[in-house]
N, C-alpha and C positions, 0 to 999 in steps of 0.2 A: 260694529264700527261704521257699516254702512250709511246705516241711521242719522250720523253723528258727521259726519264725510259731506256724501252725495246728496243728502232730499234736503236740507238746507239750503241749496246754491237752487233747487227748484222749486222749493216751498213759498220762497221770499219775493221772486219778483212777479210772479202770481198772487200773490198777498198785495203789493204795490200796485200793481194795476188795478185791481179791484177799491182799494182804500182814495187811491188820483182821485178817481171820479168822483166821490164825494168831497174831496179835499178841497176839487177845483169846485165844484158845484156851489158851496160853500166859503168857500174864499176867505177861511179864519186859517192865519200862522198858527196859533197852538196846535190848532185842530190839526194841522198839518205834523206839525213836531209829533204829536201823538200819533197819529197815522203812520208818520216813518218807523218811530220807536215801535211799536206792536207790529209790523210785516215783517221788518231787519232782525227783531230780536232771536228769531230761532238761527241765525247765522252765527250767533253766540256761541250755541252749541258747536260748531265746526270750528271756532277758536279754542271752546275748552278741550274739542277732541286734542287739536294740535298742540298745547300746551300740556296737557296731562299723557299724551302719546297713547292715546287708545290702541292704536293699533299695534302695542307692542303688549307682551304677556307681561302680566302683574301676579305678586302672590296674594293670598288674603287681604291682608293685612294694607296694601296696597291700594285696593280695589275696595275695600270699605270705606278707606280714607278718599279716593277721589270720587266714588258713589257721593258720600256727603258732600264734600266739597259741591261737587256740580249740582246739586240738589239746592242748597242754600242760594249759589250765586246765580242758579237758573232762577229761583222763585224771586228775587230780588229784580236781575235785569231783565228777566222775561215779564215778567208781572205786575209787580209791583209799583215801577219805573213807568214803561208805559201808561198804563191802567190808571197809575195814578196820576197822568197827564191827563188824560181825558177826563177823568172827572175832575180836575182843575178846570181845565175849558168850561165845560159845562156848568160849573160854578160861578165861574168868572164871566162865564160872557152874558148880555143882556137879549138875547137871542132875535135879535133884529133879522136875522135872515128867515125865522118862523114868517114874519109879514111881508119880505119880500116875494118868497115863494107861494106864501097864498093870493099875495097879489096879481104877482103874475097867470094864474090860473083863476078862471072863470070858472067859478059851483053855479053858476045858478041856474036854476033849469029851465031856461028857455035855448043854453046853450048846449044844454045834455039832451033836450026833448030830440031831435034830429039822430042824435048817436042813439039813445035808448032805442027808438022807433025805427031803425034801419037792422037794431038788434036783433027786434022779434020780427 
């Protein structure tokens, strides 16, 4: 029940700080909506705990039945939902920010010769 409880509520906003940075980097709403939806979604799990009352004893019959249960609506709003955000985004957008960020970054090597040679 632990599982299902407590690393949820620390899983997720370690996921969110990690996912910001891109989001802001980036500056696309989907991207963002997708980003929230895949960090949040294991907090699902600490809703179906609470709703199906894990921490209280089940007979078989029970416990098969909310085994499935959470299996289906986990692979759905964990997965599914999400994941299928993102590759919406990724479909849908015209990826204008690929030219932004290589614009902003100088390849060319007369700007690398000084970093490379300080290297060796």
């Amino acid at each position: 029940p632990g599982m299902f409880v407590i690393l949820p509520w620390i899983f997720a906003p370690l996921n969110w700080a990690m996912y910001q940075v891109y989001a802001q980097m980036l500056g696309e709403w989907m991207l963002f909506v997708a980003f929230f939806l895949m960090s949040f979604s294991p907090m699902l799990y600490y809703l179906y705990g609470c709703h199906y009352r894990f921490g209280s004893p089940m007979d078989d019959q029970q416990n098969i039945t909310v085994t499935f249960r959470v299996w289906y609506y986990a692979l759905v709003t964990t997965y599914v939902i999400p994941y299928g955000t993102l590759i919406a985004w990724f479909l849908t957008t015209d990826h204008v920010w690929h030219d932004n960020i290589k614009g902003a970054i100088d390849f060319s090597p007369v700007s690398l010769g000084p970093v490379i040679a300080a290297a060796f």
